[in-house]
Rosetta silent file (secondary structure, phi, psi, omega in degrees, C-alpha in Angstrom):
SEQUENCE: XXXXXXXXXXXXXXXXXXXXXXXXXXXXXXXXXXXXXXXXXXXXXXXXXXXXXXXXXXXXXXXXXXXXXXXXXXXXXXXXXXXXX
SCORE:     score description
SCORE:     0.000 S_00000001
   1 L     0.000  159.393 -134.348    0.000    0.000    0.000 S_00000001
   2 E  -131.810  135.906  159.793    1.480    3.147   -1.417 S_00000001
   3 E  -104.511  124.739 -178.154    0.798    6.144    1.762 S_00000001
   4 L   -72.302  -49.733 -167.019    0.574    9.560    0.062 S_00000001
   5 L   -53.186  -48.329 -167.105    0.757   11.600    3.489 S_00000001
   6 L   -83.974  -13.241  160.424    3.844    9.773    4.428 S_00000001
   7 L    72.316   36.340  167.511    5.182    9.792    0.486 S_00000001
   8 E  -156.223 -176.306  171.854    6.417    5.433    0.795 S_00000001
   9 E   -91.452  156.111 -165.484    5.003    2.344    1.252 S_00000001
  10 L  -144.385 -174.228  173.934    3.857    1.033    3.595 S_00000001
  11 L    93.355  170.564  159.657    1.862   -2.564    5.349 S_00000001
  12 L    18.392  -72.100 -158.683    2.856   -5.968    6.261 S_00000001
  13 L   -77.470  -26.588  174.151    6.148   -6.492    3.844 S_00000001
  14 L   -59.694  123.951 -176.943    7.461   -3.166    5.226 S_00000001
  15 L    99.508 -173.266 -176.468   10.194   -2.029    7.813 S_00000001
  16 L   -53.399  146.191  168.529   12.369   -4.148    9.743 S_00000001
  17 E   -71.233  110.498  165.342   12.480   -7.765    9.458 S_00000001
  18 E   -66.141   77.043 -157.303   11.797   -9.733   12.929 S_00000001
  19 E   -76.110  142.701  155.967   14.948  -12.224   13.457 S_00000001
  20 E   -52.733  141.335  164.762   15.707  -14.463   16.607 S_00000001
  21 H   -40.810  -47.445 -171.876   18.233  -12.522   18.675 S_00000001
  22 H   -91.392  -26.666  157.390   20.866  -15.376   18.164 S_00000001
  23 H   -84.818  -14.497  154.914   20.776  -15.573   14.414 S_00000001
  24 H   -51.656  -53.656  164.691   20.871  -11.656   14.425 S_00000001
  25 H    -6.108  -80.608  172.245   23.744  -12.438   16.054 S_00000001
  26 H   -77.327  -16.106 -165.354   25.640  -14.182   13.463 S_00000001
  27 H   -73.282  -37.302 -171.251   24.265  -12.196   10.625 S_00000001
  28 H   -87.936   22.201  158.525   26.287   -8.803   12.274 S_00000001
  29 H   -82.243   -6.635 -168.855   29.012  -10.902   13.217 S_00000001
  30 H   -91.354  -55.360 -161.551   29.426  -11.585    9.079 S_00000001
  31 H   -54.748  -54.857 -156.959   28.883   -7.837    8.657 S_00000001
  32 L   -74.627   32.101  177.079   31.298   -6.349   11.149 S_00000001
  33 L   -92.044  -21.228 -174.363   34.118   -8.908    9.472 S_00000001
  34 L    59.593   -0.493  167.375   33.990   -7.132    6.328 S_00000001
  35 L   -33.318  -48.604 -174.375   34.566  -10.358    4.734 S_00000001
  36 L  -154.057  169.968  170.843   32.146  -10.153    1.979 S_00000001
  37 L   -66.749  123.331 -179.976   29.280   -8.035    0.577 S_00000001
  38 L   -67.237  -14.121 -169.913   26.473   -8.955    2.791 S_00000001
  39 L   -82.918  -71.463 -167.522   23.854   -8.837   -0.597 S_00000001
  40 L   -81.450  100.352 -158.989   25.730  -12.562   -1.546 S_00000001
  41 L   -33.405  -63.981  167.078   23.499  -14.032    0.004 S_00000001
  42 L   -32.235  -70.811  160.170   25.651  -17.793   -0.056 S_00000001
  43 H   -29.455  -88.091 -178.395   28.835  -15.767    0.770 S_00000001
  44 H   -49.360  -18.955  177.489   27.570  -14.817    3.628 S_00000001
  45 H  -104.621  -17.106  126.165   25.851  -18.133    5.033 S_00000001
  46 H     1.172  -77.819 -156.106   29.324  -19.791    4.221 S_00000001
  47 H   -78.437  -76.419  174.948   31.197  -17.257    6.694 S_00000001
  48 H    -7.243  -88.139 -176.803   28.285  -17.651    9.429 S_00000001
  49 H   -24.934  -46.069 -157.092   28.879  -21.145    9.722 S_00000001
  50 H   -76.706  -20.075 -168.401   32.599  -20.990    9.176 S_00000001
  51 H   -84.416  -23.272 -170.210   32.190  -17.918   12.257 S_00000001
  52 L   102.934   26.712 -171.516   30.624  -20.508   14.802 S_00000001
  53 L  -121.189   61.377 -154.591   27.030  -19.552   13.697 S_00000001
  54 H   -83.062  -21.066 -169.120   25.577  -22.583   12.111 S_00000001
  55 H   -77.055  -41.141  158.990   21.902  -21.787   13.080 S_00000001
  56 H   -37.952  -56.280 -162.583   22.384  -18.545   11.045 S_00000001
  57 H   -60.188  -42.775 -168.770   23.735  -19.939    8.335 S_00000001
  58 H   -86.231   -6.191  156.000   20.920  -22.594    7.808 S_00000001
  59 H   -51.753  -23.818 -159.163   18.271  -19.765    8.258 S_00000001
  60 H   -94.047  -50.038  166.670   19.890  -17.521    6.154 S_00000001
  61 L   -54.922   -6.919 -163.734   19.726  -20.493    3.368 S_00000001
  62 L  -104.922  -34.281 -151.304   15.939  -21.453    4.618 S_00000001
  63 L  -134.379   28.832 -177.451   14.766  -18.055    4.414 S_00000001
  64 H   -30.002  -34.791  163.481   16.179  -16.304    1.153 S_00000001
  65 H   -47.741  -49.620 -149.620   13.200  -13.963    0.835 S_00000001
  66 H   -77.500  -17.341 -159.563   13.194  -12.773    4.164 S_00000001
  67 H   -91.367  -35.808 -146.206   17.324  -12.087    4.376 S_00000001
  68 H  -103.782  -14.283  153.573   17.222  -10.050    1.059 S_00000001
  69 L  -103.416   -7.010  164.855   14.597   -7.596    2.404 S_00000001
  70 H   -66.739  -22.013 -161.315   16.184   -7.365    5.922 S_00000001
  71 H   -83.487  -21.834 -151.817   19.464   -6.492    4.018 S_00000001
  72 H  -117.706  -53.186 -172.755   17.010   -3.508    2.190 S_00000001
  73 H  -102.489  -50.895 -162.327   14.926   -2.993    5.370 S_00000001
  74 L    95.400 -163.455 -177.065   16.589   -4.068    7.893 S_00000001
  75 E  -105.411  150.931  146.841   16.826   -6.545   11.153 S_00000001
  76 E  -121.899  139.856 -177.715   14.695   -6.704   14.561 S_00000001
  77 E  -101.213  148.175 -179.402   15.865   -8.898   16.725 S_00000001
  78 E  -139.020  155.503  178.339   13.172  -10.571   19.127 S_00000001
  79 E   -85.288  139.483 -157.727   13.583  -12.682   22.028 S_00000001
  80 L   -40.460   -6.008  166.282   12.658  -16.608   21.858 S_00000001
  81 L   -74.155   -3.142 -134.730    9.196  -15.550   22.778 S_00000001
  82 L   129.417  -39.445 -167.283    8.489  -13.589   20.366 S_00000001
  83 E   -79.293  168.465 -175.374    8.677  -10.584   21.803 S_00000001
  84 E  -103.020  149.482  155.800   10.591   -7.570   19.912 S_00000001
  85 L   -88.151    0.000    0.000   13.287   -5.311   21.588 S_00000001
């Protein structure tokens, strides 16, 4: 849904992506390494693993939609409840 007042888009697929806290984890542990471009996508679930992050890694391969609009939108990390920070 396209909001005029606010001049973007807006609903449901919009704004941060809600992550478990501990795969959030590994995803900025890839980033602050500088290792790779964080947009290849593979690249990046590679170095997770190879980083001690294996639950990242298979999430990041399980959930290719979801990683390539948090990388656009960004991450929220939530706690194992559920709940958001």
């Amino acid at each position: 849904m396209y909001d005029e007042s606010r001049g973007n888009a807006t609903g449901p697929d919009r704004g941060p992506v809600p992550i478990a806290r501990e795969i959030l984890e590994g995803v900025e542990a890839v980033r602050r390494s500088g290792l790779t471009n964080m947009l290849d996508r593979p690249r990046v679930a590679q170095l997770a693993a190879e980083m001690g992050y294996p639950e990242t890694s298979l999430w990041i391969q399980r959930h290719r939609d979801l990683y390539s609009r948090a990388i656009f939108q960004g991450f929220k990390a939530e706690d194992q409840e559920g709940g958001e920070e």
